[in-house]
N, C-alpha and C positions, 0 to 999 in steps of 0.2 A: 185228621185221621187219628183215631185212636188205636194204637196196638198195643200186647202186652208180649214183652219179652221172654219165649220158651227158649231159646241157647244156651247151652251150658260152655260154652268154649275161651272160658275165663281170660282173660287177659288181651283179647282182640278186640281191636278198631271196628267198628260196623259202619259201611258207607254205602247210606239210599240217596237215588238222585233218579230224577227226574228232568227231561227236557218239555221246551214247551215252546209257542210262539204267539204273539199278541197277533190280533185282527188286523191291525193297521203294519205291523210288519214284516218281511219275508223273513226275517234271525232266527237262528232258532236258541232258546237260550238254556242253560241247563242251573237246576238247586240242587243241592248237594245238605246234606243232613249227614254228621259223624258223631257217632258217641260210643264208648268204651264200653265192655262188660266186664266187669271184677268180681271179687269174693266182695263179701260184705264187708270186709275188715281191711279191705286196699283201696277203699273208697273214701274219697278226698276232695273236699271242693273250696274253694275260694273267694274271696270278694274283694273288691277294691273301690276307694272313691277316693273323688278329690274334687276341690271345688276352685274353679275358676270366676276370680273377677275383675269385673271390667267397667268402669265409671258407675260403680255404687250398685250395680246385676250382679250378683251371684248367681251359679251354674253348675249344678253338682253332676258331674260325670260316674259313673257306677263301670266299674268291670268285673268279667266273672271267667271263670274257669275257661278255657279255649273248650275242650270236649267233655262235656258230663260224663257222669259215670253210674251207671245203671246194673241190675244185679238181676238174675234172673226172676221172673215173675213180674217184675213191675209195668210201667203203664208208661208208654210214652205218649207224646200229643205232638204229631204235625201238622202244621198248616199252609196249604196251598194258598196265597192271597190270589184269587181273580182278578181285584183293581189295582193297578199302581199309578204313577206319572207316566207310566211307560203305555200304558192303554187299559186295555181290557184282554186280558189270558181267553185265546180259542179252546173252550175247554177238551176240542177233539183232537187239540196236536199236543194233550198230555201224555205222554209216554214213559213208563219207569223203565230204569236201566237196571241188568245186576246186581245185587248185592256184592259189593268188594268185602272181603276180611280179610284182616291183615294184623301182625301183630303190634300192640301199645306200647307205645313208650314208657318204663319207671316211671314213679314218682318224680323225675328230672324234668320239670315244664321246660326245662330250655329245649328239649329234644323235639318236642312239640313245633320248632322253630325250623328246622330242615327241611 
C-alpha cells in the first residue's frame, strides 16, 4: 500500500493495524505499523551494525531506528505479506482497525522503551 502523508499534527505517534487470519487457522492475528510526524528539522534517524562470528562465518546484524519519522507530504509503503510459515492470509478476514494518535516521545530513544 502506497500512501502519502496529509497530517499536519507534528509531533504524534501514528498507529495503523490490521487484523487478519490464515486459511488453515481459526487466530486471529493483528500488524501493527507506527511512525512519527515531525517538523523537518526534529527529524532523526539512526543505524547500527555489528558483526558476529562464529568458526570463520561472519554475520553482520544491521539495526535502525525503532519508529521512523516522516513529515508531511511524503510517501509511505506498506506491505501486507499473503505468504508466510504461518500459511497463506484469507485475504477476506483483512480488517483495518482505527488509527490510534498519540503523542512522541523526544529525541530520548530510551522513552521509546515504556
Amino acid at each position: 500500500m502506497k500512501s502519502r502523508i496529509k497530517s499536519r499534527l507534528f509531533n504524534k505517534t501514528f498507529e495503523i493495524s490490521f487484523s487478519f487470519k490464515f486459511f488453515n487457522n481459526p487466530e486471529e492475528y493483528i500488524n501493527i505499523w507506527k511512525f512519527d510526524l515531525k517538523n523537518k528539522s526534529d527529524i532523526s534517524l539512526w543505524f547500527a551494525s555489528e558483526a558476529e562470528e562464529y568458526k570463520n562465518n561472519i554475520i553482520r546484524h544491521c539495526y535502525f531506528h525503532p519508529i521512523i519519522s516522516f513529515y508531511t507530504d511524503d510517501v509511505v509503503r506498506m506491505r501486507i505479506n499473503i505468504f508466510s510459515k504461518m500459511g497463506v492470509i484469507d485475504p477476506q478476514s483483512i480488517k483495518f482497525n482505527v488509527i490510534s494518535i498519540f503523542n512522541s516521545p523526544k529525541h530520548d530513544l530510551t522513552e521509546y522503551k515504556k
